[in-house]
C-alpha positions as CSV (number, residue, x, y, z in Angstrom):
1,X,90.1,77.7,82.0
2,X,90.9,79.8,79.0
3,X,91.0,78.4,75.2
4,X,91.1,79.6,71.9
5,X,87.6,80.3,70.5
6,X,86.0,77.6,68.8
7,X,83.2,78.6,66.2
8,X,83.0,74.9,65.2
9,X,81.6,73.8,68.7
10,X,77.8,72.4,67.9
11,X,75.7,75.3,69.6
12,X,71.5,75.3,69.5
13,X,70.9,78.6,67.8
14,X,67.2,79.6,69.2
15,X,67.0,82.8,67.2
16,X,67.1,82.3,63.8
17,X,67.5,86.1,62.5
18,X,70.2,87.6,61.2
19,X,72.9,89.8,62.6
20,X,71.3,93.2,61.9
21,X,68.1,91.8,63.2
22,X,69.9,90.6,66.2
23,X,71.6,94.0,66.3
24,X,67.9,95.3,66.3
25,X,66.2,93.7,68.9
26,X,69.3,94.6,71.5
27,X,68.8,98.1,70.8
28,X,65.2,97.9,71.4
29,X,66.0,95.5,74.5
30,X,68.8,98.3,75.7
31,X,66.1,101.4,75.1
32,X,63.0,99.6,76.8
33,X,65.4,98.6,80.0
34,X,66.8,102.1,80.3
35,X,64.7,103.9,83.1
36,X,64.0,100.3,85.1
37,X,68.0,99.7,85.1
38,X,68.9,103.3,86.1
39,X,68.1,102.3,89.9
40,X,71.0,99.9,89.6
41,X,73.8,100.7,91.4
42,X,76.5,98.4,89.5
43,X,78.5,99.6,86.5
44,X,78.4,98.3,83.3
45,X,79.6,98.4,79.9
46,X,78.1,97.1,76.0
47,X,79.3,93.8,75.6
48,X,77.6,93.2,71.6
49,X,78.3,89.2,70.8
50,X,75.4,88.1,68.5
51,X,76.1,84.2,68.8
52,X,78.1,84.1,71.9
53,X,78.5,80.5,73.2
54,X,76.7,79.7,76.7
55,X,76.6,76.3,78.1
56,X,73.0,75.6,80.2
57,X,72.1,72.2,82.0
58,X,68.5,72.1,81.2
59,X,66.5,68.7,81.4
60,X,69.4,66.5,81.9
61,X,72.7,66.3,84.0
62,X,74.0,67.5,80.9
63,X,75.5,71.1,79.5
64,X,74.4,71.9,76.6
65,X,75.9,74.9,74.2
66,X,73.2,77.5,73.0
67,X,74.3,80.5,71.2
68,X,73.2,83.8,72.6
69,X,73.0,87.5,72.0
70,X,74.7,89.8,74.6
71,X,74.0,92.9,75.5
72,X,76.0,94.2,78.4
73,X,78.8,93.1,81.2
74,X,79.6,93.8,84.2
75,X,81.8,92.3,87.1
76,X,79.1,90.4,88.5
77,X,76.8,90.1,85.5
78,X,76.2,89.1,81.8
79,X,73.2,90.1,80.3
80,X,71.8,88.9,77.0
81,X,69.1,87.3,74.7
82,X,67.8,84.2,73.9
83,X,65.1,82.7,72.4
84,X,63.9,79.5,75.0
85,X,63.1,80.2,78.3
86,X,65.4,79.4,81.1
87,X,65.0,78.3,85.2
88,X,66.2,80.2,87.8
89,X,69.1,79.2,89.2
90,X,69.8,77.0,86.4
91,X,73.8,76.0,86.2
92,X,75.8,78.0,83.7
93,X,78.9,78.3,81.3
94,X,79.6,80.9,79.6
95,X,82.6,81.5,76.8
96,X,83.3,85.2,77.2
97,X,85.7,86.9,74.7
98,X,89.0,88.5,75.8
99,X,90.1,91.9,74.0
100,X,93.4,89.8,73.2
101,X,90.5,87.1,71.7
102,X,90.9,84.5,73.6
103,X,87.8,82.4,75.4
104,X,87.2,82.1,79.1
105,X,84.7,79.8,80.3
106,X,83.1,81.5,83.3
107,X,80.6,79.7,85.6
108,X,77.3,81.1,87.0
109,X,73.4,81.1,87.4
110,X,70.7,82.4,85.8
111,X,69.1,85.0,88.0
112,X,66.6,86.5,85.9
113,X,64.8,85.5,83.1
114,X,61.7,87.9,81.4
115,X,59.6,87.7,78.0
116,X,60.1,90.4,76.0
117,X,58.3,89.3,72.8
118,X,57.0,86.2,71.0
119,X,60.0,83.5,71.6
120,X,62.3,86.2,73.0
121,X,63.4,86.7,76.4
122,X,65.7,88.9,78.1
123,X,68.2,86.9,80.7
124,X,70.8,87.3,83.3
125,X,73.8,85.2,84.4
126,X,75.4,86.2,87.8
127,X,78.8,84.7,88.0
128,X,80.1,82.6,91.0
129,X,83.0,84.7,91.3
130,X,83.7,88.5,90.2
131,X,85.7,89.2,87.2
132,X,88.0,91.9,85.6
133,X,86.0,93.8,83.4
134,X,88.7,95.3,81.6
135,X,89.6,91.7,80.2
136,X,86.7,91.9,78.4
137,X,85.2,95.5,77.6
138,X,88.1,98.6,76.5
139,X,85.8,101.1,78.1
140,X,86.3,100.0,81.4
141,X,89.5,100.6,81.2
142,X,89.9,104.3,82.6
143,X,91.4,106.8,80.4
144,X,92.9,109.8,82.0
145,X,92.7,112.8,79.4
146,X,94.5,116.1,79.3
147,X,92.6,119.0,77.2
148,X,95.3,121.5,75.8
149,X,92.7,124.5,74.5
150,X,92.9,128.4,75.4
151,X,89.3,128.9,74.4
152,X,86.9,128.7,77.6
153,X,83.4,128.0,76.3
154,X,85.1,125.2,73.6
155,X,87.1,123.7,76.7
156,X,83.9,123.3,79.1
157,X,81.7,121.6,75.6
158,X,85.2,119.3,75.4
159,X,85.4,118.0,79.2
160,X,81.6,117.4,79.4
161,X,82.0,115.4,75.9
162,X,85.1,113.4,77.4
163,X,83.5,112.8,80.5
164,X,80.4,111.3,79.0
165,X,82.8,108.7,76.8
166,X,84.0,107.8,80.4
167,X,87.6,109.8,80.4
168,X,89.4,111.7,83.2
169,X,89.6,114.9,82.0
170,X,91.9,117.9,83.3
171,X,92.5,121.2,81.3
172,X,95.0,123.2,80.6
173,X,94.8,126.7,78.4
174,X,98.5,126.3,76.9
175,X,101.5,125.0,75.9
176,X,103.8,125.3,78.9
177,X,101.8,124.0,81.2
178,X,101.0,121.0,79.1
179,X,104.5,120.2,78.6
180,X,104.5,120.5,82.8
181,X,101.7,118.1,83.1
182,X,102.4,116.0,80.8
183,X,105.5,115.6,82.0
184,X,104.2,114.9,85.4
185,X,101.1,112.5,84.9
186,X,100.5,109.5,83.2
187,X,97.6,110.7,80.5
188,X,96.5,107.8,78.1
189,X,95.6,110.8,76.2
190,X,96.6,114.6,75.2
191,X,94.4,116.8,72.9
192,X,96.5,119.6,71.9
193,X,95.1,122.7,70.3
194,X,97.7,124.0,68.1
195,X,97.0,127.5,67.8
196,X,97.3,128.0,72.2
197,X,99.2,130.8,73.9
198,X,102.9,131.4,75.8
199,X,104.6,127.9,73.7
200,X,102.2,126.9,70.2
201,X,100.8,123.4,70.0
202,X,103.7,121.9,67.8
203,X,106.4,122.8,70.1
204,X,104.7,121.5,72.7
205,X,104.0,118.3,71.1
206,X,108.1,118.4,70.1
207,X,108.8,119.2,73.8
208,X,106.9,116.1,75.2
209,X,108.1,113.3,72.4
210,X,111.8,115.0,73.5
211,X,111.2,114.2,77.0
212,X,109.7,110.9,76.2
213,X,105.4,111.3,76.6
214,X,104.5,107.8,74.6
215,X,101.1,108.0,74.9
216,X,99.1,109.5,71.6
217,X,98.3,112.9,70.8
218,X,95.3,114.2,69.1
219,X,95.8,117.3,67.3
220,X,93.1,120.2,67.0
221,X,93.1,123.2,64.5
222,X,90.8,125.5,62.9
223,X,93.3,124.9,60.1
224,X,91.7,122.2,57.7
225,X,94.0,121.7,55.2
226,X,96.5,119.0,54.6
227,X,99.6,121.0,55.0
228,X,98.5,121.7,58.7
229,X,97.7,117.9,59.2
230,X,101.7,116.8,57.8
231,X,102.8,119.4,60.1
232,X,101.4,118.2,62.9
233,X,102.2,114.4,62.0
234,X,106.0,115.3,61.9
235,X,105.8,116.8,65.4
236,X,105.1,113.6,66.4
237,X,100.8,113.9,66.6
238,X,98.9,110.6,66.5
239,X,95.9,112.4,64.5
240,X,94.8,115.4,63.2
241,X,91.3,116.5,63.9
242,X,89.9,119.5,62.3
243,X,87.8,122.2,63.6
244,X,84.8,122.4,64.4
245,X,84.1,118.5,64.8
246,X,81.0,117.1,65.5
247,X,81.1,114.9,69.4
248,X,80.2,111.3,67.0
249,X,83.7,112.0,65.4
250,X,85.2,112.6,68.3
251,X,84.1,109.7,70.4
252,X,85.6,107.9,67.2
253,X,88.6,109.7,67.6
254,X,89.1,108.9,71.4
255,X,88.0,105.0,70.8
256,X,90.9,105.1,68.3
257,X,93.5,106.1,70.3
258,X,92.1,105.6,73.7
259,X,94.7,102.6,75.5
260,X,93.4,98.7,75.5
261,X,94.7,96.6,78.1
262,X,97.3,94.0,77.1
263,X,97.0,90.6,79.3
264,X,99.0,88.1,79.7
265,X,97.9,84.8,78.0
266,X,98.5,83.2,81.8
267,X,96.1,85.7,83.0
268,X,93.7,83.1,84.3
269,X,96.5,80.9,85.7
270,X,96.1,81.7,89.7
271,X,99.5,80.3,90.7
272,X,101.6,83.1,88.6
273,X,99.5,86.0,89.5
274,X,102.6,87.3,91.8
275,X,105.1,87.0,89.3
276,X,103.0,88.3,86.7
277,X,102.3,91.8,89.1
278,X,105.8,92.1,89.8
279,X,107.0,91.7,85.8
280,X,104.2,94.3,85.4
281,X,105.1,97.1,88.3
282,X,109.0,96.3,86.8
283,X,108.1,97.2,83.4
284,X,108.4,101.1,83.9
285,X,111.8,101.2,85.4
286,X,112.6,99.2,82.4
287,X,110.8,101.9,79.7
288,X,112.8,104.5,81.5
289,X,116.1,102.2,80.9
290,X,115.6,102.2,77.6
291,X,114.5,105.2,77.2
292,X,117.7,106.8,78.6
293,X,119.7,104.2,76.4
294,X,118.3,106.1,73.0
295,X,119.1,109.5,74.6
296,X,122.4,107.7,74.9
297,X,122.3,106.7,71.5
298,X,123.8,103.3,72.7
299,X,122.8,100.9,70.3
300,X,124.5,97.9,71.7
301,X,122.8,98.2,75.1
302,X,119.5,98.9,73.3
303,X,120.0,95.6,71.5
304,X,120.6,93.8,74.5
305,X,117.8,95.2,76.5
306,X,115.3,94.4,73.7
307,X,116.8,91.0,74.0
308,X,115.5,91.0,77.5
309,X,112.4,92.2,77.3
310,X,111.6,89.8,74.6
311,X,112.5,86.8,76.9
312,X,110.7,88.4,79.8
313,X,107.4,88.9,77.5
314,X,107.6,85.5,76.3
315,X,107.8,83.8,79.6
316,X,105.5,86.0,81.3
317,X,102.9,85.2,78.5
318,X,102.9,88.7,76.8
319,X,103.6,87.5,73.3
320,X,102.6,90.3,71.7
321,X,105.1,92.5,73.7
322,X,108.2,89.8,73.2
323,X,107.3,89.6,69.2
324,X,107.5,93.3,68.8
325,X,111.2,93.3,71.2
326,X,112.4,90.3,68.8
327,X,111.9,92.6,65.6
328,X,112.9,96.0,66.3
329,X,116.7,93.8,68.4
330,X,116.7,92.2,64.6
331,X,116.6,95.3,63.1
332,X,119.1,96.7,65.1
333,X,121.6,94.0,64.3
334,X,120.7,94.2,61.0
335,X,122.2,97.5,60.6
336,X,119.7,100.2,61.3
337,X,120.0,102.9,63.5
338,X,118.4,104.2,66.6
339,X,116.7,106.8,64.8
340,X,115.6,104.7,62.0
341,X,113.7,102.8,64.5
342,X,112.6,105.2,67.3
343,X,109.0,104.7,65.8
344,X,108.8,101.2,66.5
345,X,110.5,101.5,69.9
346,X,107.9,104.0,70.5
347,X,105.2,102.2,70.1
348,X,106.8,99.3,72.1
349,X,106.9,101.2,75.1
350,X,103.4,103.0,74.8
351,X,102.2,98.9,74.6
352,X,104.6,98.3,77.8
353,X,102.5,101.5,79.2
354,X,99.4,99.5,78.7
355,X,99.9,95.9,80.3
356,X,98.3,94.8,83.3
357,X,98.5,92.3,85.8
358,X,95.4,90.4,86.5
359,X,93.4,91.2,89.5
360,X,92.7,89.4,92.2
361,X,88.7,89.1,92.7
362,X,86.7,88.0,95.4
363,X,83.9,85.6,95.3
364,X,80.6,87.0,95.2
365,X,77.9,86.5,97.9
């Protein structure tokens, strides 16, 4: 069942502290269950709600909203905090929050249940059946990285950086062969050193938007000042990041640009799963369609395939998608040009790049 999220449901709050108090206690919960959870084998992500709504059937036949404080996620799992302590095996409800913000009530059992301090105890739910992570956490979503940078010692620091954010990483030491890879893979992500041998970084950057890379681009340069940051902006960069950069700002960097999954609002709707997956593995014929149609410079078909896809997104429950269609088509008709929209369009098709299909998950043991 999915629902908008209600903050006027009546929820028993059991932990009457504040939201940087809250904040506290989960990093001390997260730091003390460090070396006892590094044994366990299943993947998980930070999943921070501080008054998260979970229905428990306590004394009666009954559920009953608390609100609780959660820590991590994973497939199988939800841990979090709470100040009452709770039965094993005790029925569960719990309103987990989409990235597209939405509320899914997923059913389970509490599994575990430890004091950690006076009125505070660390719990687990393990849900009856698996779910997508990526509906819910952005850094389970993998994030396939190129590194464009000539300078050996700087490019090892970078990939061991990436790979501890959680990215696919694969490096390249110039421009040509950047344009070549990029070209050929699908990278939610290219860092491009400008300042690289055998074709700079802003012809490369021109080179791929030409032959149609969506995704963003991070710029790098030991150039600091602004006229190096326009330059790079009008060769179609997402962001500029100057040299030398410290690894918090470029986690931030990557967060920012890194791609979130779009879902379908009928994500949780089991009878249109096929159609959903085959709108979805459709989608990049019909980037490339449109794609060819602005190389074209055929505004009438462009219209009429933003038409489509805006009916498509909207029956397939990908409003977001169908909105942005809707506009750029009105703009179109409106009078502007191809090139006084490509931005838009662009950003269209990197969202089209990002949607997925929901998968199918097996029910736990």
């Amino acid at each position: 069942m999915v629902r908008e999220f209600r903050e006027q449901i009546p929820r028993i709050v059991t932990m009457n502290k504040t939201h940087q108090e809250i904040q506290e206690l989960l990093d001390q919960a997260d730091l003390a269950s460090r070396s006892a959870d590094a044994c366990e084998p299943s993947e998980r992500y930070p999943y921070r709600v501080s008054s998260l709504q979970v229905y428990f059937r306590l004394q009666t036949s009954f559920l009953t909203p608390y609100a609780v404080a959660t820590r991590w996620l994973n497939a199988q799992e939800l841990a979090f905090l709470i100040g009452i302590p709770l039965v094993h095996e005790m029925p569960a409800i719990a309103q987990l929050v989409t990235v597209n913000g939405m509320c899914t009530e997923i059913r389970g059992k509490v599994t575990v249940c430890r004091e950690i301090g006076p009125s505070l105890y660390g719990a687990r739910i393990r849900f009856d059946d698996a779910i997508d992570i990526a509906l819910y956490c952005p850094e389970a979503t993998p994030c396939h990285v190129l590194l464009v940078e000539d300078d050996e010692l700087v490019g090892r620091v970078l990939v061991s950086q990436l790979t501890e954010l959680g990215a696919k990483v694969d490096h390249v030491a110039d421009g040509r062969t950047a344009v070549e890879r990029g070209r050929e893979e699908g990278y939610d992500l290219i860092m491009m050193d400008l300042e690289i041998p055998v074709m700079d970084g802003l012809t490369a950057v021109r080179e791929l938007r030409r032959q149609g890379y969506l995704a963003p681009i991070l710029a790098m340069s030991g150039r600091a000042d602004p006229a190096s940051e326009a330059c790079s902006l009008e060769a179609g960069c997402d962001k500029f990041l100057p040299k030398p950069f410290s690894s918090d700002a470029l986690a931030e960097q990557v967060r920012c640009l890194r791609p979130e999954p779009i879902f379908s609002n009928l994500h949780n709707d089991p009878t249109v799963a096929g159609l959903l997956a085959r709108f979805v593995q459709g989608l990049p014929h019909h980037v490339r369609a449109i794609q060819q149609t602005i190389a074209q410079d055929d505004t009438a078909r462009l219209s009429r395939m933003l038409n489509l896809l805006g009916k498509q997104g909207s029956s397939y429950g990908f409003d977001v998608i169908a909105q942005m269609a809707r506009d750029i088509e009105t703009e179109i008709v409106t009078g502007k040009t191809i090139h006084e929209t490509h931005r838009e369009v662009r950003r269209l098709l990197m969202m089209c790049a990002h949607v997925r299909a929901p998968q199918v998950m097996h029910q736990l043991d």
